[in-house]
C-alpha positions, 0 to 999 in steps of 0.5 A: 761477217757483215761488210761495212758499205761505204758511204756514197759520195754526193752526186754535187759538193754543194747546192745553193737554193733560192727561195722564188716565192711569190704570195698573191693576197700581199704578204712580204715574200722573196719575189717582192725583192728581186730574188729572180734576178738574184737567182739567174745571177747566181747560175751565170757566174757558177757557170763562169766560173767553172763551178756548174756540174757534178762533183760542183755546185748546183744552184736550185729554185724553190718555193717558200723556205719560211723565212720570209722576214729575212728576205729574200734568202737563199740556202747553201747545201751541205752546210745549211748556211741561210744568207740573207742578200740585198744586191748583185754584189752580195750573190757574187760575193756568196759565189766567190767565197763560198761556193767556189772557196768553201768560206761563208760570208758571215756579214750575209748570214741570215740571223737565227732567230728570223723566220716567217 
């Protein structure tokens, strides 16, 4: 008789990824928008607020994510919720609500049909 093998858990309840992007020969990309800022934003208040760590949230940089018309965009791991941010505020409110309290922010959500 086989053993089933349990699944193994994830080694962070979430990960955030900003795209960084930068294209050189002019087209729009998430760099052009503050995304930097938006990024180490992001990491300060993950760790204010406790959240920064296994078992947590792990806030990540990328390269392009190909959805430079929605820009700047970050995406949110495990339930691939893209949100499109325009200001600090917006990066707050995505920290508090969902990556502290599991809630998307629906007015932030990226609309499906944007992409390169």
């Amino acid at each position: 008789m086989t053993q089933a093998i349990a699944p193994q858990s994830s080694y962070y309840e979430r990960h955030i990824f900003f795209c960084l992007n930068e294209r050189k020969n002019g087209e729009a990309c998430c760099a052009q928008y503050q995304a930097q800022e938006a990024f180490d934003r992001c990491k300060q208040q993950v760790k204010a607020a406790g959240l920064s760590g296994p078992g947590q949230v792990r806030v990540n940089k990328a390269g392009c994510l190909d959805r430079c018309a929605a820009g700047p965009v970050a995406v949110v791991y495990p339930e691939a919720v893209w949100y499109s941010f325009v200001d600090l505020q917006d990066i707050d409110e995505i920290v508090e609500s969902h990556l502290k309290n599991g809630k998307v922010v629906e007015r932030l959500v990226t609309p499906a049909h944007l992409g390169r």
